[in-house]
VOGU-3710 file (C-alpha; in Angstrom, 3 decimals, decimal comma):
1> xxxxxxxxxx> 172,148/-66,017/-265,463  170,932/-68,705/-263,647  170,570/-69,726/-259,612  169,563/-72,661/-257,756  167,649/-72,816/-254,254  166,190/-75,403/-251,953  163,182/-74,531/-250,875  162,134/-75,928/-247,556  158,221/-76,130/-246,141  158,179/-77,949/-242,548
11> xxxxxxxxxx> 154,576/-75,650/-241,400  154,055/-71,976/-242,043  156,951/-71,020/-239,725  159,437/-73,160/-240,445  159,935/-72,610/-243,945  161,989/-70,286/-246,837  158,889/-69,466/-249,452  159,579/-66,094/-248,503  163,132/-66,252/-250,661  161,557/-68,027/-253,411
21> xxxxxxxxxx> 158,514/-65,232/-253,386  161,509/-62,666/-253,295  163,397/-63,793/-256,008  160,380/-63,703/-258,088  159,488/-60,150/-257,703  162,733/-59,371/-258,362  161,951/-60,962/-262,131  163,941/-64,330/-261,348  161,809/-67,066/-263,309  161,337/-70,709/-262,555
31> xxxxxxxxxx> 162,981/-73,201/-265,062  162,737/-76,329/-263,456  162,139/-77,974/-259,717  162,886/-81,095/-258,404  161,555/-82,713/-255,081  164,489/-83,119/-252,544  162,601/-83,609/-249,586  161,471/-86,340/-247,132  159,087/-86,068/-244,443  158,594/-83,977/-242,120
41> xxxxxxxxxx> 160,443/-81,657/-244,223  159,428/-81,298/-247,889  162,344/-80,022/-249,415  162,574/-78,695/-253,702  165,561/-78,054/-255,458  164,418/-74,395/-257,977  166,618/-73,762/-260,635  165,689/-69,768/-261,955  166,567/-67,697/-264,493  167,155/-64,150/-265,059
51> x> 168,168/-62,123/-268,756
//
């Protein structure tokens, strides 16, 4: 099964790591990323996987 998420980082409290970080504890794993972003906002597109 896969997903795919944009993670957003604009300063420590504007920002989603806190999904990514869940996902990963959950056992999600990264596959690939791809920066999405522009300034201010630095924006990645996550693609994870899960058996």
């Amino acid at each position: 099964m896969q997903k795919a998420i944009t993670v957003h980082y604009q300063s420590d409290k504007k920002n989603n790591v806190s999904e990514l970080n869940q996902l990963l504890q959950e056992g999600w794993k990264v596959v690939s990323q791809s920066p999405v972003g522009l300034v201010p906002m630095v924006s990645s597109l996550v693609i994870l996987e899960k058996n």
